[in-house]
C-alpha positions in Angstrom: -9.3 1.0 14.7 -7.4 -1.1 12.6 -8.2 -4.5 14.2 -12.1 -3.0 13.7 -11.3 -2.8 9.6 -9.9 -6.0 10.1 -12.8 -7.3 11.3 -15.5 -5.3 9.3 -13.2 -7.1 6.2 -13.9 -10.4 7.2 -17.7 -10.2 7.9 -17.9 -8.5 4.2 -16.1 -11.0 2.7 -17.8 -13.4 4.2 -21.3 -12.0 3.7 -21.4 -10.5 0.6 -22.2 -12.2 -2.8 -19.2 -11.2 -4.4 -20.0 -10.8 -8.4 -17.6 -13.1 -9.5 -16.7 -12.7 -13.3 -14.6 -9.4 -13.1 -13.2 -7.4 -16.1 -9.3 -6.0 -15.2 -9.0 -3.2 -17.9 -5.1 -2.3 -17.4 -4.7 0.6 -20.5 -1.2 0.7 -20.1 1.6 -1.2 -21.6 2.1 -5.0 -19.9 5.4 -4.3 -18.4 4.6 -0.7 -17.0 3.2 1.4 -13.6 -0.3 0.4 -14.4 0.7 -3.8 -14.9 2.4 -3.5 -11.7 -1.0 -3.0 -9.9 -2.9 -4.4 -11.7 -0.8 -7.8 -11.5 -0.4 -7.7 -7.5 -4.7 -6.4 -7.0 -5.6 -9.2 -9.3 -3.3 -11.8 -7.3 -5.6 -10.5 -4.6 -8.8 -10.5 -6.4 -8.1 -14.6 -7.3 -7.4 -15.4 -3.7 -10.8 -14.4 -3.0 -12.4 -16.7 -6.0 -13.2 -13.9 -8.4 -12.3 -14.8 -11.7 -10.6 -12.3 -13.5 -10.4 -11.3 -16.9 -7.6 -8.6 -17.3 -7.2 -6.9 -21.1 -3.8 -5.1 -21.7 -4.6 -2.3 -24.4 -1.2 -1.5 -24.7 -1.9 2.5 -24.4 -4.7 2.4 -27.3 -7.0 4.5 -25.1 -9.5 4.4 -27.9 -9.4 0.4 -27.4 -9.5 1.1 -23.1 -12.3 2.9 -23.4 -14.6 0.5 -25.5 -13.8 -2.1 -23.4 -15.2 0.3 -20.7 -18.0 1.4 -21.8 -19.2 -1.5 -23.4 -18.7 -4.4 -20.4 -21.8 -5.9 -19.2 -19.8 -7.2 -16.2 -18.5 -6.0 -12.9 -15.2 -3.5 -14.3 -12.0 -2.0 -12.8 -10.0 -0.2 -15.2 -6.5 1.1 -13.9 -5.6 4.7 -15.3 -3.9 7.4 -15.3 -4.6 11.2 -15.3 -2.1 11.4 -18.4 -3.3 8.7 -20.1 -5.7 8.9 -23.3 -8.4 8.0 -21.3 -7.5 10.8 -18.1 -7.4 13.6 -20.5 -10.8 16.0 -21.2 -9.8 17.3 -24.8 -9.4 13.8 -26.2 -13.2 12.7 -26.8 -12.5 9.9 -28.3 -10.8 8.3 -25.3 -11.8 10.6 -22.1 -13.4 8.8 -19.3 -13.8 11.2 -16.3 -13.6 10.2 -13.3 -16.6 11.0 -10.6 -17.3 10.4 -7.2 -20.1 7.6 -7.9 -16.8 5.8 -9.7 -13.6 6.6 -8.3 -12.6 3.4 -6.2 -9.2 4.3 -5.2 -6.7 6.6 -5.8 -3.2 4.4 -6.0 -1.0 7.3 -5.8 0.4 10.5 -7.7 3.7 11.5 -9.3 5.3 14.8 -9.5 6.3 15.9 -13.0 9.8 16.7 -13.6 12.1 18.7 -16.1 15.2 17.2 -16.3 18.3 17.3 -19.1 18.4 14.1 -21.4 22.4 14.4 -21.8 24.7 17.1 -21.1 22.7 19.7 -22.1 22.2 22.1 -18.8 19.2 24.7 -17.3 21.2 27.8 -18.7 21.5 25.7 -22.0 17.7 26.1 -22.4 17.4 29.5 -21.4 19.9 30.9 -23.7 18.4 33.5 -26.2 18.4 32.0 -29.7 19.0 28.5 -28.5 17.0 25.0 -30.0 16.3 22.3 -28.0 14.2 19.1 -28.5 11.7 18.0 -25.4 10.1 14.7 -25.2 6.7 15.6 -23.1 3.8 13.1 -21.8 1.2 12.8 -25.0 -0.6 15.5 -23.1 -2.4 19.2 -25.2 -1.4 21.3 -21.8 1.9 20.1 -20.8 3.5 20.4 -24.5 1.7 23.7 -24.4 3.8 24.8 -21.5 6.8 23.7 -22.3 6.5 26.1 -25.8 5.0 28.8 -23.7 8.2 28.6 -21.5 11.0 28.3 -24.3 9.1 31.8 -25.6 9.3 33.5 -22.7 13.3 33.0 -23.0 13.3 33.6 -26.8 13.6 30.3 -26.9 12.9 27.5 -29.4 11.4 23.3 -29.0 10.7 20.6 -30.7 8.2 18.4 -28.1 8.4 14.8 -28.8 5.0 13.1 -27.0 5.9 10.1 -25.7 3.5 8.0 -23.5 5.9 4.5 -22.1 8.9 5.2 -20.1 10.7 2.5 -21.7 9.9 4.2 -25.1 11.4 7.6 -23.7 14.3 6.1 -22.4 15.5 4.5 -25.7 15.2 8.0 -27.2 17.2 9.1 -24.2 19.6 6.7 -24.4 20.1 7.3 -28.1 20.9 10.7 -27.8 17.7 11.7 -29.8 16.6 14.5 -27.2 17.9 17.0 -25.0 15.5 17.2 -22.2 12.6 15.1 -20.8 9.5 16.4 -19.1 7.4 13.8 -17.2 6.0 12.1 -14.1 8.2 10.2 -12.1 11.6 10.4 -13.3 13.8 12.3 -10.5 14.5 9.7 -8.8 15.5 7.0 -11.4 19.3 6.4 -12.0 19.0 7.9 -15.5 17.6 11.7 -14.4 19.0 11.8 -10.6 20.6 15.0 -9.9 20.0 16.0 -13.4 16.3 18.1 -13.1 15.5 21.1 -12.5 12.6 21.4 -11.6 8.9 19.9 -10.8 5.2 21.1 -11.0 4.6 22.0 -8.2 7.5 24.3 -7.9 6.6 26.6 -11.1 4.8 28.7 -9.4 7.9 30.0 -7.1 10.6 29.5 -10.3 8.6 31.1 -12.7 6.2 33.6 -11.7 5.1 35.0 -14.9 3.9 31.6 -15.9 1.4 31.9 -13.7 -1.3 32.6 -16.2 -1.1 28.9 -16.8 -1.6 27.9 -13.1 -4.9 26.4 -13.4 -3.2 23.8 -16.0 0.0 23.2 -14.4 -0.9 22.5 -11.0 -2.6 19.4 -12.5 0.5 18.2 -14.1 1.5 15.5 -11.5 0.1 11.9 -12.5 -2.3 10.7 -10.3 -2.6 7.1 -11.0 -6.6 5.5 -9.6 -8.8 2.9 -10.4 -12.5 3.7 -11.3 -15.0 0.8 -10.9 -19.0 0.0 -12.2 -21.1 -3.2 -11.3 -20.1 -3.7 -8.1 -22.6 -3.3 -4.6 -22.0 -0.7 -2.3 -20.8 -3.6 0.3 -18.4 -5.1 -2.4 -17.1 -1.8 -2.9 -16.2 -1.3 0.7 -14.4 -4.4 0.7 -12.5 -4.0 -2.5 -11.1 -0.8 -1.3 -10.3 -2.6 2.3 -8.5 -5.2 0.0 -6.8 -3.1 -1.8 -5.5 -0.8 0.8 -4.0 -3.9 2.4 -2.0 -5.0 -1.1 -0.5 -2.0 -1.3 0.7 -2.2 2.1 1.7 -5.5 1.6 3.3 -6.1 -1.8 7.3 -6.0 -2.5 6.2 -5.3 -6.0 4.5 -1.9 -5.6 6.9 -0.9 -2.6 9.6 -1.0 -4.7 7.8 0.5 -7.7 6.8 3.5 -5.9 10.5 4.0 -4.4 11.7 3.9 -8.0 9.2 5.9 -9.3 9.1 8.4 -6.2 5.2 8.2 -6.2 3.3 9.6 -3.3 0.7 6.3 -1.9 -2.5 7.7 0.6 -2.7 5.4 3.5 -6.3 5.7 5.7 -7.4 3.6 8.4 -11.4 4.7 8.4 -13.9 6.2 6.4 -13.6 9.4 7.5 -9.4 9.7 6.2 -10.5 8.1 3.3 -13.2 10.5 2.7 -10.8 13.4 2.9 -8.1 11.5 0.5 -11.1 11.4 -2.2 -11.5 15.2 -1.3 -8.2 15.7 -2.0 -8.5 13.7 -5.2 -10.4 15.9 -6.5 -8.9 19.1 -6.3 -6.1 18.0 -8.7 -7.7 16.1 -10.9 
């Protein structure tokens, strides 16, 4: 099966008239998750002569979105499901992601609650007791977190912070207490020091459950969506995009750091199903 992609690759590659002049929307910052892929795709993209024109907006969604909605050219624009643009209530940023442009879904993150300092679980759920909570610039997920302080008579400040880098400085200057976001159980700075993630709430706190429909969606999945391209270049794209992230040192070691989950297929069918999948938790 493989050597059969392998092949169907190279007879696309070589028979399709690749639009050349791409637009690379990255909406994150230039040193974060979303530079890292879009850096190593766009290495990619080069060796196969498309020229690429990547624009960094620096987390102004508002600014992603224009760029998006306006390009006249063949357009990838990496996201995330907790960025501006991934999020329904924000209309001024939202772009939704659909079947007709979904191009691949890079992986997803679980969302963890972990203690900023020396601050413990039974610290939070002490009756009368203040914390401050830096959450992902996300309505639902600061929603939660209130709803769950209350439920233990509780009180938080949320702090919405979208870089990690940003969050970490608060961290490290002891502005906070706890942290609730993607990706962070397995970095030096949280390991061995969260609770709890998503996916377990419904287990560790059963009477939350009113809120399932939200928090089963808190887990950053991180995807690229695409318009311009043929249905053949799309094909190969996604072939040639697959093999990067097999491939790269860069994102290997991003996702160990990061503790992302990555969907690997190896036809149409699996991929079919990973876009199935997709869709459920977005």
């Amino acid at each position: 099966m493989k050597l059969v992609f392998g092949l169907l690759f190279s007879l696309l590659i070589a028979t399709s008239a690749f639009a050349k002049d791409v637009l690379f929307i990255n909406g994150g910052s230039p040193t974060g998750t979303n530079s890292v892929y879009a850096r190593e795709i766009i290495n990619q993209l080069q060796e196969l002569k498309f020229s690429v024109d990547l624009k960094t907006t620096n987390s102004n969604c508002a600014l992603a979105k224009n760029l998006w909605d306006f390009s006249d050219k063949p357009t990838i624009f990496v996201m995330g499901s907790n960025d501006g643009t991934g999020q329904r209530n924000n209309a001024v940023c939202f772009i939704e992601a659909t079947r007709q442009n979904l191009l691949y879904w890079l992986n997803t993150s679980p969302m963890s609650f972990c203690s900023a300092g020396s601050k413990t679980w039974f610290d939070f759920v002490k009756p009368g007791s203040s914390h401050t909570v830096i959450t992902m610039p996300n309505d639902s997920q600061e929603k939660f977190i209130h709803d769950l302080a209350k439920s233990f008579d509780a009180k938080v400040k949320t702090i919405r912070v979208y870089g990690y880098n940003d969050a970490l400085t608060m961290v490290k200057a002891g502005d906070v207490d706890f942290v609730f976001r993607v990706g962070i159980h397995v970095t030096s700075e949280f390991k061995d020091k969260c609770f709890w993630n998503h996916a377990e709430i419904d287990s560790t706190f059963p009477n939350m459950q009113k809120s399932r429909l939200d928090y089963m969606k808190f887990g950053e999945q991180m995807f690229l969506i695409s318009k311009g391209f043929s249905q053949l270049e799309i094909q190969s794209l996604r072939l040639q995009i697959r093999n990067t992230i097999r491939s790269s040192e860069e994102i290997k070691k991003l996702v160990l750091r990061r503790g992302q989950t990555v969907y690997d297929w190896n036809s149409v069918e699996e991929h079919d199903k990973i876009v199935e999948k997709f869709f459920e938790t977005y």
